[in-house]
Structures are given as C-alpha cells and as structure tokens.
FITORKOL-968675 format. One record per residue (C-alpha): residue in three letters; residue number from 1; x, y, z. Coordinates in steps of 0.25 Angstrom, whole numbers, plus 5000, padded with zeros to 4 digits. Layout:
+-----+-----+------+------+------+
|  aa |   i |   xx |   yy |   zz |
+-----+-----+------+------+------+
| ALA | NUM |    X |    Y |    Z |
...
+-----+-----+------+------+------+
//
This chain:
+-----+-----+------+------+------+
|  aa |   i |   xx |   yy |   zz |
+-----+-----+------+------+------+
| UNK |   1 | 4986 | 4929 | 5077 |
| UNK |   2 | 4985 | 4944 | 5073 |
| UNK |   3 | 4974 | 4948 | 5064 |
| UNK |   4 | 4974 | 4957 | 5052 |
| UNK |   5 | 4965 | 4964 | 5043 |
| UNK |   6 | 4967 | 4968 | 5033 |
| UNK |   7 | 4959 | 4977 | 5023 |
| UNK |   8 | 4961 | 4980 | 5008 |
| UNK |   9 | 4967 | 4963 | 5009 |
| UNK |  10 | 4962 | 4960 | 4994 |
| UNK |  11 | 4972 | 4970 | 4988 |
| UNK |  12 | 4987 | 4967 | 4985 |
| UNK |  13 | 4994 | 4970 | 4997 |
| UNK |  14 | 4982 | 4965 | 5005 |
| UNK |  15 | 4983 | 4952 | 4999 |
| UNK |  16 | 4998 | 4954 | 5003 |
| UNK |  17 | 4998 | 4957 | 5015 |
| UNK |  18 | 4987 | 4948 | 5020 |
| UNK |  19 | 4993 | 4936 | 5017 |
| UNK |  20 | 5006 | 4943 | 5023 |
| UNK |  21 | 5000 | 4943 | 5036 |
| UNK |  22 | 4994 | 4930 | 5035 |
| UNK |  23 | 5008 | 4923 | 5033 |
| UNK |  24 | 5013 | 4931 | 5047 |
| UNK |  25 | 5003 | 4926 | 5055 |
| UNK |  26 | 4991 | 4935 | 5055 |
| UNK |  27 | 4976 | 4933 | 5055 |
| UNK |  28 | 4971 | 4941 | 5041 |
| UNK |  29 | 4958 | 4947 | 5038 |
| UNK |  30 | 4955 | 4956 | 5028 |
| UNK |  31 | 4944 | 4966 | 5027 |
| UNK |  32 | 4938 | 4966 | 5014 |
| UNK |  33 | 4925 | 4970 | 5006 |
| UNK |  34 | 4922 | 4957 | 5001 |
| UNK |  35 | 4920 | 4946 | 5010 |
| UNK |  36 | 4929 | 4936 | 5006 |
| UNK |  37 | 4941 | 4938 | 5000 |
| UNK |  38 | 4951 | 4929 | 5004 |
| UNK |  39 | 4946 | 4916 | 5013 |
| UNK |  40 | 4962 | 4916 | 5021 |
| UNK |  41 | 4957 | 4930 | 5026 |
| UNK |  42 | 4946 | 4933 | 5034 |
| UNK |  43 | 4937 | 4944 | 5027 |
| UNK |  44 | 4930 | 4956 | 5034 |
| UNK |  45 | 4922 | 4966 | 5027 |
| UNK |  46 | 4922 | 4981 | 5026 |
| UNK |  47 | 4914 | 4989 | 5016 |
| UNK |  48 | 4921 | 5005 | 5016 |
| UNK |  49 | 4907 | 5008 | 5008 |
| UNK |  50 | 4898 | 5005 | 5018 |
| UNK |  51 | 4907 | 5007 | 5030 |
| UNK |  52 | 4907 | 4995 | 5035 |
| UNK |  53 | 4918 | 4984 | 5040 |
| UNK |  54 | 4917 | 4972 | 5049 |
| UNK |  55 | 4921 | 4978 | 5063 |
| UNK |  56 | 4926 | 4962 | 5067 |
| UNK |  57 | 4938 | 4964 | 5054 |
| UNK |  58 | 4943 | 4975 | 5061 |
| UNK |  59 | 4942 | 4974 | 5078 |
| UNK |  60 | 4946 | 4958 | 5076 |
| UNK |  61 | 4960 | 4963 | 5071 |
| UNK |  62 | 4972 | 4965 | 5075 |
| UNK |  63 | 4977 | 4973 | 5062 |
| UNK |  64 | 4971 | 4981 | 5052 |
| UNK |  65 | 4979 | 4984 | 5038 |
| UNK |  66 | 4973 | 4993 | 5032 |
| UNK |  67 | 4977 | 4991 | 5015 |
| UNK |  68 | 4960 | 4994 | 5009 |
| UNK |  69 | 4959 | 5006 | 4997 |
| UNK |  70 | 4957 | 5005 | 4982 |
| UNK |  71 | 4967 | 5004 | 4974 |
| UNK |  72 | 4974 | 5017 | 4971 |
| UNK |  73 | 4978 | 5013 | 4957 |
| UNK |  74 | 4968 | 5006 | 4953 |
| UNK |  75 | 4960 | 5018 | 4947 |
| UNK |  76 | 4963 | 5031 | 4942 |
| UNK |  77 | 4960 | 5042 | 4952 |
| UNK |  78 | 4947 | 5047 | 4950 |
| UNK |  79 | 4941 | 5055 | 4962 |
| UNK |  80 | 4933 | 5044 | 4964 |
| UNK |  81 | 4944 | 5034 | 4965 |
| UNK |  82 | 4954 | 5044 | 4973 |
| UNK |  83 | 4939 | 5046 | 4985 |
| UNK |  84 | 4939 | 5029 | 4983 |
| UNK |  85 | 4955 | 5026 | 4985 |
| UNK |  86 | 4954 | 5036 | 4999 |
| UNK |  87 | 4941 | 5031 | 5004 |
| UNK |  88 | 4945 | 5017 | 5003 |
| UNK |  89 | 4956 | 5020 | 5011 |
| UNK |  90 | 4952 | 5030 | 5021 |
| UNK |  91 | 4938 | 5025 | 5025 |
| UNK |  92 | 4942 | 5011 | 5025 |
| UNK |  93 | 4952 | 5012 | 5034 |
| UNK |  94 | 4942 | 5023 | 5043 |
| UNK |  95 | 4931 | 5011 | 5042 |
| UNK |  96 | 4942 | 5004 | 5049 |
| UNK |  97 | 4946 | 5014 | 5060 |
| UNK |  98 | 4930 | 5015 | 5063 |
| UNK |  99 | 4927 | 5001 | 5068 |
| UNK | 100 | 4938 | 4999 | 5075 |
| UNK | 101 | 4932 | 4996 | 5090 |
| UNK | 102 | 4943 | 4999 | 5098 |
| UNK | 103 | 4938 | 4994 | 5110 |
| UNK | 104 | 4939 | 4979 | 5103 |
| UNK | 105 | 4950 | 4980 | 5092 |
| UNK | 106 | 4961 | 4972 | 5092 |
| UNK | 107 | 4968 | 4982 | 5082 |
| UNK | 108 | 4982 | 4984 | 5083 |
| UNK | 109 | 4988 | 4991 | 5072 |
| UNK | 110 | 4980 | 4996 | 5059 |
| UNK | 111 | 4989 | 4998 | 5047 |
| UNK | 112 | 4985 | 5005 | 5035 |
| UNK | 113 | 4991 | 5005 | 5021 |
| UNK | 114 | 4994 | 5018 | 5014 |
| UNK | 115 | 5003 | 5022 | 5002 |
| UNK | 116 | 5016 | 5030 | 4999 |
| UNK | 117 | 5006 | 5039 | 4991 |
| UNK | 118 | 5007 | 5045 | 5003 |
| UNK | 119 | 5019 | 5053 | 5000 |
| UNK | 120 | 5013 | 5057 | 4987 |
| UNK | 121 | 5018 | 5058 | 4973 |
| UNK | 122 | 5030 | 5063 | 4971 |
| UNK | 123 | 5041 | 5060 | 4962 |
| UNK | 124 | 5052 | 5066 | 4971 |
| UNK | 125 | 5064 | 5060 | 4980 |
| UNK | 126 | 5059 | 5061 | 4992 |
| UNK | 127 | 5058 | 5050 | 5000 |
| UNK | 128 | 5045 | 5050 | 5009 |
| UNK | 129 | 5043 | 5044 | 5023 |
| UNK | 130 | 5031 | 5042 | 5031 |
| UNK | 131 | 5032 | 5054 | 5040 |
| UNK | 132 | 5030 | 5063 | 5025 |
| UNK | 133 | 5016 | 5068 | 5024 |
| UNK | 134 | 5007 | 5065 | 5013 |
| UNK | 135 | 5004 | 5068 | 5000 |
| UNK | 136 | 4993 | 5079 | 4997 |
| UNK | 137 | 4990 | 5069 | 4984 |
| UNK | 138 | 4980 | 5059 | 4982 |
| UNK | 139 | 4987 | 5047 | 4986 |
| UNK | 140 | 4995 | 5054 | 4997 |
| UNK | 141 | 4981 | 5060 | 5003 |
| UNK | 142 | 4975 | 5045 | 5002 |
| UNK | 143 | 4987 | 5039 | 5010 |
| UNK | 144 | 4986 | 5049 | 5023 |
| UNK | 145 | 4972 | 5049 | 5023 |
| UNK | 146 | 4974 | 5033 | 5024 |
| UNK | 147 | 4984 | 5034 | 5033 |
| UNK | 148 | 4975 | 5043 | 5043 |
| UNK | 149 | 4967 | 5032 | 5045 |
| UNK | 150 | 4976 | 5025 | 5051 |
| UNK | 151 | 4980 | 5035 | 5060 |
| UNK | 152 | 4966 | 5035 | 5065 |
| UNK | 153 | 4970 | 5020 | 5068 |
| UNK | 154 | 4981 | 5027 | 5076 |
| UNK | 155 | 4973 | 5037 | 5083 |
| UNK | 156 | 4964 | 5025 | 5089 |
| UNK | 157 | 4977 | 5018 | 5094 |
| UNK | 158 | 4979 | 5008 | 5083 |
| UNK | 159 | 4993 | 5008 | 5078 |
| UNK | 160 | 4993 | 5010 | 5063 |
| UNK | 161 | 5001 | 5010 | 5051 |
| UNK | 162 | 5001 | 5014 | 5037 |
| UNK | 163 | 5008 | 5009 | 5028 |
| UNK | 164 | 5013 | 5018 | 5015 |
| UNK | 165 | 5014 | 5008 | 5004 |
| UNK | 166 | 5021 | 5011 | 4991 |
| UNK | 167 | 5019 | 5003 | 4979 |
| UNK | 168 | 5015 | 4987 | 4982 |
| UNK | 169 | 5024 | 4977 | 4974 |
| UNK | 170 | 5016 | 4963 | 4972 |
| UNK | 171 | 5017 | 4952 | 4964 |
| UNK | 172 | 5003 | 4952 | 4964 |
| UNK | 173 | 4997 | 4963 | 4959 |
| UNK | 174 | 5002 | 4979 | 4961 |
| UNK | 175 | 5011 | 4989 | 4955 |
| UNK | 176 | 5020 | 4979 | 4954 |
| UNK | 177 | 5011 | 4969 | 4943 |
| UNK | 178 | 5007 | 4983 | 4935 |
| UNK | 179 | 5022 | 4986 | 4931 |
| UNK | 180 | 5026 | 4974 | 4927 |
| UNK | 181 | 5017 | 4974 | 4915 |
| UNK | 182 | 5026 | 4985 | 4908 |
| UNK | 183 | 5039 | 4980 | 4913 |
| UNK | 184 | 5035 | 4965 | 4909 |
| UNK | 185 | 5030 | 4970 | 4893 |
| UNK | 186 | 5045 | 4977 | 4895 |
| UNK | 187 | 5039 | 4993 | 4893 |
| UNK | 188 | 5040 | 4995 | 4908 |
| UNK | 189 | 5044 | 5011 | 4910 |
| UNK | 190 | 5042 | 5022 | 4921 |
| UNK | 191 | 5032 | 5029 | 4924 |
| UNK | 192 | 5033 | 5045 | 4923 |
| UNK | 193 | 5046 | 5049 | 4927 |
| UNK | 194 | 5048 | 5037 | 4933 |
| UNK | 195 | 5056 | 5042 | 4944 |
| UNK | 196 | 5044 | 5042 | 4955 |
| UNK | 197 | 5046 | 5034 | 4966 |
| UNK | 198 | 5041 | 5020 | 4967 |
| UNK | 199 | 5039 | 5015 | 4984 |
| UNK | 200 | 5037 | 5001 | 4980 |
| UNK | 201 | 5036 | 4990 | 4990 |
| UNK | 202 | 5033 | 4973 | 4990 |
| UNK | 203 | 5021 | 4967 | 4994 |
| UNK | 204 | 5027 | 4958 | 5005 |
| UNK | 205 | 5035 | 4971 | 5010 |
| UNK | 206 | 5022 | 4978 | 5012 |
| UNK | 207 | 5017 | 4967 | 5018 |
| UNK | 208 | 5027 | 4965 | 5026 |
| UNK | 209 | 5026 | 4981 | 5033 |
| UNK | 210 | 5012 | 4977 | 5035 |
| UNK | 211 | 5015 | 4966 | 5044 |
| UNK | 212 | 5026 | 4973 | 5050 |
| UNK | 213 | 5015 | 4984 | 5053 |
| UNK | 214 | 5006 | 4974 | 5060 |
| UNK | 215 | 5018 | 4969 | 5068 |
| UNK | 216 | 5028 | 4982 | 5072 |
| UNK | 217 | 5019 | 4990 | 5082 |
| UNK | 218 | 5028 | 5001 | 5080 |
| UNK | 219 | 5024 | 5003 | 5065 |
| UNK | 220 | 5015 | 5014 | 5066 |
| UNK | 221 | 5013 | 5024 | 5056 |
| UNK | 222 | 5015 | 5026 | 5041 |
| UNK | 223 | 5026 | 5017 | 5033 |
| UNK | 224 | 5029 | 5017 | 5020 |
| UNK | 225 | 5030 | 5003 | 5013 |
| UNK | 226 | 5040 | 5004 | 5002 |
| UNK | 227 | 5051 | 5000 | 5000 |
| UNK | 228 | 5064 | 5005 | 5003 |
| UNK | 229 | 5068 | 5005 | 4987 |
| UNK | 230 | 5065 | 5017 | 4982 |
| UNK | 231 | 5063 | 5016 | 4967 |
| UNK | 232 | 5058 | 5025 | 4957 |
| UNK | 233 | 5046 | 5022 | 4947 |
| UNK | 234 | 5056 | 5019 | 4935 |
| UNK | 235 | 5065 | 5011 | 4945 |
| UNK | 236 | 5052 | 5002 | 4948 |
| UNK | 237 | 5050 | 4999 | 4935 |
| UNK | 238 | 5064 | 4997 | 4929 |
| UNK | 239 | 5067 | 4986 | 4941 |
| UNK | 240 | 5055 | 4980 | 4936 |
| UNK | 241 | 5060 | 4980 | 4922 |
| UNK | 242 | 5075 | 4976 | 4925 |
| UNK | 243 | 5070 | 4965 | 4933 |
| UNK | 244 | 5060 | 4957 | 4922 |
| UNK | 245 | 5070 | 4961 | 4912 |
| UNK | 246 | 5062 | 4971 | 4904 |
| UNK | 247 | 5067 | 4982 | 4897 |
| UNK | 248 | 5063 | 4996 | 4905 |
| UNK | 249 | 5064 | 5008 | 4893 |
| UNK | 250 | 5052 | 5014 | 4890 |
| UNK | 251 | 5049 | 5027 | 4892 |
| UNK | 252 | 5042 | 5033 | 4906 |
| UNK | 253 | 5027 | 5032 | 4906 |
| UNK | 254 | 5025 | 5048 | 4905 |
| UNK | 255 | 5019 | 5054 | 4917 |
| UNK | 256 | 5007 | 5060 | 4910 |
| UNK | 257 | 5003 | 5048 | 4905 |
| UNK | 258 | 5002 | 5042 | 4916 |
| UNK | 259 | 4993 | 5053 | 4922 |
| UNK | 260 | 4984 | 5052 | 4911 |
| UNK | 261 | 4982 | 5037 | 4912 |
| UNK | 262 | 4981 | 5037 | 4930 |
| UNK | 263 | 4977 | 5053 | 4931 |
| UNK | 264 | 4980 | 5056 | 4945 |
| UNK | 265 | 4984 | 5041 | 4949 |
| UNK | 266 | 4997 | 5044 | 4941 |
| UNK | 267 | 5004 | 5050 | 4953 |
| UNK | 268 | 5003 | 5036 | 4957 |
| UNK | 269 | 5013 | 5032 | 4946 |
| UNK | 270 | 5020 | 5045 | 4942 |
| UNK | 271 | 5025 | 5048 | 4958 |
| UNK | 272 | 5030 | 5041 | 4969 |
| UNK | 273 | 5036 | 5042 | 4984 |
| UNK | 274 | 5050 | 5038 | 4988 |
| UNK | 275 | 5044 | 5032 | 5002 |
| UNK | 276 | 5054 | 5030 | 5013 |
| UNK | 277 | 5054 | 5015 | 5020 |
| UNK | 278 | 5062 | 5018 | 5030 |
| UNK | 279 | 5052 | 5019 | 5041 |
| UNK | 280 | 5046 | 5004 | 5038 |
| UNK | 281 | 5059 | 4999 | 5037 |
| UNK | 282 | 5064 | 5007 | 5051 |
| UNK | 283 | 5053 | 5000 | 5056 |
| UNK | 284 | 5060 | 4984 | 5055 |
| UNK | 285 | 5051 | 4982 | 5040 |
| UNK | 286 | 5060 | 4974 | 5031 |
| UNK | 287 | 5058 | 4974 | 5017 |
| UNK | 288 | 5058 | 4961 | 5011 |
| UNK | 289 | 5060 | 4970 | 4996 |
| UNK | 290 | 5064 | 4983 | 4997 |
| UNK | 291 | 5072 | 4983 | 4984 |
| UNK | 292 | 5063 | 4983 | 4972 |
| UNK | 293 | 5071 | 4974 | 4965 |
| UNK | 294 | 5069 | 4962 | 4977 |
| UNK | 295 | 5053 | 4965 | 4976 |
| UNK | 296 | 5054 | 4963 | 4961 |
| UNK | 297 | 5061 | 4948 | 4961 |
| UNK | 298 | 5051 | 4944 | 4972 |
| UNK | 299 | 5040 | 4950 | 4964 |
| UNK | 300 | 5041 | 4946 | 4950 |
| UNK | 301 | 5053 | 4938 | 4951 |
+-----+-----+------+------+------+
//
C-alpha cells in the first residue's frame, strides 16, 4: 500500500482530499503542527518557526502533497500578512526539499498545490494556459515563487507537479458557503462589473486530479484545476440564484467599495482568469462536474 503525506491536511480541501485517498487504497499521514488532529491518520510534526520537521514523515513516504499556507482570504493584506501568506508557503515547502535524504527516500512524486492567481488579475478574454508566465502582482509572484519549489524537487530527480487551482466548491465550507448568504436572504448581485472570470471547480474534482497526479507518471508539471466552464462573476452567482429560486436584481456591488472594505485583497474579487482545462483533460482527467450547474445540484441540492 502506498503512502501519502500530506501537509496543510486540517484545511478544506486537506480534509478532502485525505479522505479521498483513503477510500483508494492509500496509507494517509498528515503532517501537522499539533500532534493529534485526527486519530484515522497518523500525525507527524513540523514547526516552519523553528525549522524543524520530523525527518521519519518525509523519507518514510511514497508521496508528498504539498497543500500548507495561510489563508489568502482570510485577512486583509497588510505587509505583514502578504510576508506571512509567502513564507508559509515557500519555506514550508523548502524545509521539505532540505530533509530529504536521498540516499534512503522512497519519494516518488512530490505534488504541490498553487493558484490560478498565477495568471493574475485581469478582466479580459483571454484564455490562459500553463505555458503563460506569471503575473508581476501579489498573487501571481506568490504562485511562482511556490511553484519553484517544486522545481527544485525536479532538479533532485523527483517528479513533481503543481497543481493551479481556481476557486474550491464545498459543501463544507469555502466560496461556495460565503455566497449563498446573499443569494439565500434573495439580495444576491455582482460584484464590480461583474463580468470577471470565475475558474471555479468541485471539491471531489480537485480531488480527484490529485489522485490522478499520484498515479499517471507522466503528469509532470503545472495543470490548472478548473473546470472546463468558463463562467463570469455575475454568471456565478445568477446560477446560484436561478437554482434556489431567488430573485437575482440588485445592483452590482461598486468596485470601490469593494477596495475600501479588502484594500488591495479586492483584486481577488474584482478580477479573475479565464484558465484553460485542456491540458488536465488531455491528460485522461475526467471531470465528474464540469458544468456549474451539475456541481450546484450535488452541492446544495
């Protein structure tokens, strides 16, 4: 039986994703900062302050994914917070790579997850693929510097992949739980213009190009998780509207106040990417929803 590890395991898609793999067969540990959080999964601790991880978590596995950081949008983005949202990221995944003992690893594959912040914020119609370069923003520097800690992997002879997510759809908690509030008290509306792009893509469909990553040993490289629906911001939320029946006709929430309640974490609401699929779905990935109105029955019935 193979074995996983997995860091950031306490978080939505962590939670997810752990259980995911369980259910397929695979042995499940979870590095963590506490020493118990789940008694299914065996715990193995790291602590980025002090620089220090149990070496046994991570040269007793057979993969590593790679989902630890704060919260992007948990905060607004103070400098302080913007230093916290990198470093948790970049030094976590570098205190990884050091304690590798490459004589004794079993390490095949170490997979990494990213954002389609990468691409930036934009507002336009172009469609973005992985082979497009990243953005000189906030979110699109975090992404690639996180991302190049995985090509260090690479460089060491460890097949890696990283895996671009757009916006995570739970039942559980999310994106998802944050606008049906509105939608449900019937004042649901856009967002600026509204017309921003939306990548958007199911919990088990992450979950499921995360296994896929473990098991197709020709995934190597970046693949944006989205799905192949591309809707806009007010198409998001009007699908959500139409399909609890709620009326969808207040005005748009005007961009600057927006900027004045987030400050510079608005781009996060007032921009998004049109991100191609095509190269996960060339790869064999079959999405269980790639149509937003599919996700939403599943989802909230």
């Amino acid at each position: 039986m193979a074995k996983v590890l997995i860091t950031g395991g306490t978080g939505l898609i962590g939670i997810h994703l752990r259980r995911a793999l369980q259910e397929s067969g695979y042995e499940v540990a979870v590095l963590s900062r506490t020493n118990k959080i789940d008694d299914e999964f065996k715990t193995y601790l790291w602590d980025l302050d002090k620089n220090e991880i149990d070496k046994k978590a991570i040269n007793s596995v057979d993969y590593i994914i790679h989902l630890a950081g704060v919260n992007i949008a948990e905060k607004r983005w103070t400098s302080k917070r913007k230093q916290l949202i990198l470093d948790s990221r970049i030094k976590s995944g570098e205190l990884i790579l050091n304690n590798i003992d490459r004589d004794n690893s079993l390490l095949k594959a170490y997979i990494t997850a990213s954002g389609t912040g990468f691409y930036g914020a934009v507002t336009s119609d172009q469609i973005f693929s992985e082979g497009d370069s990243a953005a000189s923003d906030f979110l699109g520097q975090v992404c690639e510097k996180w991302e190049q800690v995985a090509d260090q992997f690479t460089e060491k002879g460890i097949r890696s992949v990283k895996i671009r997510t757009g916006v995570v759809i739970s039942r559980q908690g999310g994106a998802l739980k944050k606008i049906l509030v509105p939608v449900k008290l019937g004042i649901a509306s856009a967002i600026g213009s509204g017309n921003q792009y939306f990548p958007w893509i199911h919990i088990e469909d992450l979950c499921g190009i995360y296994i896929k990553a473990i098991e197709d040993t020709k995934m190597i490289g970046a693949y944006n998780a989205a799905a192949p629906e591309y809707v806009t911001n007010r198409q998001f939320t009007q699908t959500i509207a139409r399909h609890l029946k709620k009326p969808f006709w207040f005005p748009n929430i005007p961009s600057f106040a927006i900027r004045i309640l987030f400050g510079e974490m608005s781009q996060m609401l007032l921009y998004g990417s049109r991100v191609s699929s095509e190269k996960v779905l060339n790869s064999g990935f079959v999405f269980k929803y790639p149509k937003l109105q599919e996700a939403l029955k599943q989802l909230i019935g």
